[in-house]
N, C-alpha and C positions, 0 to 999 in steps of 0.2 A: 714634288714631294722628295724629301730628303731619304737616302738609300742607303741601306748594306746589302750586299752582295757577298754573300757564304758558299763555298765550294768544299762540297765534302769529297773526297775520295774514296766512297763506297755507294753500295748498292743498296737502295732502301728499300728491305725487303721486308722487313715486320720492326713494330712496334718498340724500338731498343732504343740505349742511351743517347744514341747519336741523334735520333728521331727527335726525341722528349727534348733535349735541348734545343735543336731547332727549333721545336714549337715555341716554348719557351722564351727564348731569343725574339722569335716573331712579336709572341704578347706583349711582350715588355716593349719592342721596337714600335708597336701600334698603340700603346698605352701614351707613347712620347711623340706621334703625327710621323712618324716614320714607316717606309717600305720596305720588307725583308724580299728579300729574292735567295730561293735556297736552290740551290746547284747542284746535282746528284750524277752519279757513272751513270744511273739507268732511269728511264720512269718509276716512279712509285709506285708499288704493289698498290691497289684500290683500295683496303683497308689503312693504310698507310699517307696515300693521299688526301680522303676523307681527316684524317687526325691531323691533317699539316693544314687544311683550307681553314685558312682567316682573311679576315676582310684586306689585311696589307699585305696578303705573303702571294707571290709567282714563283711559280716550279719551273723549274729547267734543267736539259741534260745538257752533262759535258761529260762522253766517255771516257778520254782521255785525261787525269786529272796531277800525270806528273809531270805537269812544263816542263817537258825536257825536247819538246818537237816544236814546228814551224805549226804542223794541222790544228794540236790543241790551242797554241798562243791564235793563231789564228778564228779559231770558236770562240774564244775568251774576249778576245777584240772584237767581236762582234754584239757580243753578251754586255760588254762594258759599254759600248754605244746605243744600245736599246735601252740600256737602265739608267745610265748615268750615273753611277754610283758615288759617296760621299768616301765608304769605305768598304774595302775588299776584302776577306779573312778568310784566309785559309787553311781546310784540315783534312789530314790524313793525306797530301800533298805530299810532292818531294821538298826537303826543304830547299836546295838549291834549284834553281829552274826557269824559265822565262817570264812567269808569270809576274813579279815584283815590279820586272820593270815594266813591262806591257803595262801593269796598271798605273806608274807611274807615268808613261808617255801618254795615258789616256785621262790623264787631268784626273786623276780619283786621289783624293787627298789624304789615306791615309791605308797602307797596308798591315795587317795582321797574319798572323802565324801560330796556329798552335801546334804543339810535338804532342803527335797521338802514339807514338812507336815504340812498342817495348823492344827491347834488349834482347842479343842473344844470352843461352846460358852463359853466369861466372863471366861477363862481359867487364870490362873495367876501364873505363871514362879516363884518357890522356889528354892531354895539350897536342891540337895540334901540329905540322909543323909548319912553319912561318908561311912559304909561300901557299899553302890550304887554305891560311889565316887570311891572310890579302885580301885573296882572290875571291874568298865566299864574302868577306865585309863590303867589295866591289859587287859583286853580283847582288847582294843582298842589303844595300844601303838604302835602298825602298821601305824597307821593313820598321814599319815604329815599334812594334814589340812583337815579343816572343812570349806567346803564354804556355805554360809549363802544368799539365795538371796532376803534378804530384812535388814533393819535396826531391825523391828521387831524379823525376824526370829535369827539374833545375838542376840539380849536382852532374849531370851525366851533361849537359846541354853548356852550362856556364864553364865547367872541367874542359871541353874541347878548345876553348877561347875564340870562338870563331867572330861574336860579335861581344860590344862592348856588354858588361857585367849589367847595366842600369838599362837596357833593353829588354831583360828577361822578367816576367810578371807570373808568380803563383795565383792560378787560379784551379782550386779540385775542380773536376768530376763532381753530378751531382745528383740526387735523384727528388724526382719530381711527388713530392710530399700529398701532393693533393689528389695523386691516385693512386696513393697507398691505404688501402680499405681492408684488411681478413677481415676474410668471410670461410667459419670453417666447410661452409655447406658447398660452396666454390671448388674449395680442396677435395670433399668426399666427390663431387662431380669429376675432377679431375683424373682422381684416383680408377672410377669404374669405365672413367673414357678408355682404361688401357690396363684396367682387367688387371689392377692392384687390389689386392684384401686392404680391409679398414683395418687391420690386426696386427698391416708389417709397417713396421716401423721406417721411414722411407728418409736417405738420405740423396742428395739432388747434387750436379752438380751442370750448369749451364753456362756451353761455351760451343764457340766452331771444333768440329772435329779432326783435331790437327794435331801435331803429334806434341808440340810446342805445350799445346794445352794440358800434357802431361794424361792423357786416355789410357795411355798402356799405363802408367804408377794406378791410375785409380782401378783399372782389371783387377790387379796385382792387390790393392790394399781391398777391393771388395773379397778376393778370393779368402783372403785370412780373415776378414769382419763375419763372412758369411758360413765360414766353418766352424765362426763360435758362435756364431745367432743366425738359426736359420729365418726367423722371424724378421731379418734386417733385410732391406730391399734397394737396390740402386737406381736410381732416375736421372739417363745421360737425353739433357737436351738439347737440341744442336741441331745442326747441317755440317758438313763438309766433307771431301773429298777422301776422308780414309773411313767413312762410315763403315760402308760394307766389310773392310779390312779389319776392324777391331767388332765390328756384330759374329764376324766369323770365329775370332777369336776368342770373344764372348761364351762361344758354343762350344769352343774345344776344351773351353777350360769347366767347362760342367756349369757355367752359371747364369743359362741363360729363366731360368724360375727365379731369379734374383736378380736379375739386373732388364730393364726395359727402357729401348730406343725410342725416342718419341717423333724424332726428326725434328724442323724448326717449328715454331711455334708461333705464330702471330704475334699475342700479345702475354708476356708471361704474367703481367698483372693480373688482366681479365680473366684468365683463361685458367687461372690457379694453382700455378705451378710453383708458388712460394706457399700456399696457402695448401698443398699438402705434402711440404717437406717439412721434417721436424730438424734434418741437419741439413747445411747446405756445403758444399765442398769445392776446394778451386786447387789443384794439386798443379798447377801450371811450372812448366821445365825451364823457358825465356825469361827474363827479368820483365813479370810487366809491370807495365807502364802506373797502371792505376787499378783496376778490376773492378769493371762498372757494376757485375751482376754480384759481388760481395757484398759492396754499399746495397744495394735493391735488397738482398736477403735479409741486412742489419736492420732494414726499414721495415719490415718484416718479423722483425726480431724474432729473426732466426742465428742459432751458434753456426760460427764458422770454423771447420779445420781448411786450413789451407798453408801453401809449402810458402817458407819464409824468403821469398825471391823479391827483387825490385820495388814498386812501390806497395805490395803487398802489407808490410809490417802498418805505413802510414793509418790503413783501416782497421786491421785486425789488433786487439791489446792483446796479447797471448796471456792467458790464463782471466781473460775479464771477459771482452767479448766473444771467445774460440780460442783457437790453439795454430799455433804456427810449427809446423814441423819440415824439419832441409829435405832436399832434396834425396832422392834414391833410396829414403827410409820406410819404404810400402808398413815395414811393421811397426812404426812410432806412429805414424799417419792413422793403422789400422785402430792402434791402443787407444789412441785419443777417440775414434770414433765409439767406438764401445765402449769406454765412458760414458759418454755423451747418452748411448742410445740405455746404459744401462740406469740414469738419473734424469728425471723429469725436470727439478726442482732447478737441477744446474745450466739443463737445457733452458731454461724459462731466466735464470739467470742472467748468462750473458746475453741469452734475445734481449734482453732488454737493455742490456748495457749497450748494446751492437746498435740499436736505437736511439737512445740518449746521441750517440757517436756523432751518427746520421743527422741527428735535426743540429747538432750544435756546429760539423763542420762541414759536412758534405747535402747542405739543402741546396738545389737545383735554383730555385730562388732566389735566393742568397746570393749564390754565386754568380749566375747570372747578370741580376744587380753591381755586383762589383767588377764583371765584365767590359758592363755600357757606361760604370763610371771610367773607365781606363779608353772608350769611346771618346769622352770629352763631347760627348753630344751636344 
């Protein structure tokens, strides 16, 4: 049977964009007599494993997943001779690294590359200089394409000149249409899991809890939204490693009756975590890359405020679907919110414009498809 072989460079720990795509990938690779083999840093959380089992797909760990060692090219070489694979794709990877050629010394006929990596802040994409040029086009001449899933992330990736311009292929980020269901009864369930009133008006915003993710700006814009509506409520859900450090802060700043930690979540579809926020908010300080849980919320049709960074603007229309507001503006970020919380009619608005978005350019499907066309299967 004919193989892709996908290596993610994260942890599959609940049900998120990286997951849904796999799956994805899988169905459509089993739709066409092919076997996906999806390659994870860790085993899959059990709810997670259950959502990837189809009849073509094998799980496997590779901890180490930035080819930059002998141990990892060495797993990967073993990994490539059990499967045999037709083609290799890899994400969230280093992009220079061993892996390209390992796969090409292992007869696997075609390697991939996606850029999952946002940006530092106010980052700004050079040429770079000749002999960097060389030497990544040497190390990295394995590579049939580069897929880019943002507008942005092409201009940052094609700007360094590292490989030729006609190697690079837009393909978004996508969210998977066919389990997006509200249900307001989901939402009120969700709400009483964590001892929210039906009454306060709940803005959401879901991400790892990192400082990148812009957590201290959203403290900062709840503390001013919440001294004009006490009625407004904040919903941070996540994992990460400055949790306790910004729950702390949380508390210093008087707002912990308005704003609630939920930790990570499994599955934020199932489990209703769009389905009882009325705003959804992404205040991120890095240029990112794309913002997978923005598209989810627009499918959702949910308003977004979120800061006008990287590929950010691509999702959000400012003043149709949400509002984009720069960076270190806690009080324009604030204003936009209470708007929002203070008009029903406008909120219900761009939800739905934020929707139209979602099915016309960021469907999972779709794109997908236009992935395993650039396969050549």
């Amino acid at each position: 049977m004919h193989t892709v072989v996908s290596v993610f460079g994260v942890q599959p720990l609940r049900i998120g964009g990286t997951e849904t795509f796999a799956r994805e990938l899988s169905l459509q690779l089993g739709q066409r007599g092919w076997k996906s083999v999806l390659c994870f840093q860790a085993k899959p959380a059990e709810e997670v494993a259950r959502f990837l089992d189809l009849p073509n797909v094998s799980l496997e760990v590779l901890e180490d997943t930035a080819g930059s060692n002998l141990k990892a090219a060495s797993k990967l070489a073993t990994l490539l001779k059990r499967h045999k694979p037709d083609i290799l794709h890899l994400h969230f990877t280093g992009f220079v690294g061993l892996f390209p050629w390992l796969a090409k010394l292992s007869s696997v006929k075609k390697v991939f590359f996606t850029d999952h990596s946002s940006r530092p802040a106010n980052y700004t994409p050079r040429r770079a200089p000749f002999w960097k040029r060389a030497l990544v086009r040497l190390i990295n001449y394995p590579i049939a394409r580069v897929v880019c899933v943002s507008k942005y992330g092409c201009h940052c990736m094609t700007t360094l000149d590292l490989l030729e311009s006609n190697r690079y292929e837009l393909v978004y980020n996508g969210v998977d249409l066919t389990r997006v269901a509200p249900d307001p009864a989901r939402g009120v369930e969700f709400r009483r899991r964590f001892g929210i009133s039906d009454s306060r008006k709940v803005i959401t915003q879901i991400s790892w809890i990192i400082p990148e993710k812009g957590i201290p700006d959203l403290l900062e814009v709840a503390k001013v939204v919440v001294g004009r509506d006490q009625n407004a409520h904040f919903i941070i859900v996540g994992e990460g490693p400055y949790r306790e450090q910004y729950m702390k802060q949380t508390r210093e700043m008087g707002l912990s009756d308005n704003v609630t930690w939920t930790g990570l979540i499994m599955d934020p579809f199932g489990e209703g975590v769009f389905d009882a926020a009325d705003i959804v908010c992404q205040f991120s300080r890095w240029e990112e890359l794309f913002g997978w849980m923005i598209a989810e919320a627009m499918a959702y049709q949910k308003p977004i405020v979120a800061t006008h960074v990287g590929g950010i603007p691509e999702l959000v229309a400012d003043g149709e679907s949400g509002y984009l507001v720069e960076r270190d503006n806690p009080t324009a970020a604030a204003e936009r919110l209470l708007d929002l919380l203070r008009d029903f009619d406008l909120r219900r608005k761009m939800g739905a414009e934020g929707c139209r978005r979602v099915h016309a350019t960021f469907n999972l499907r779709q794109n997908v498809e236009q992935l395993i066309r650039s396969y050549q299967l």
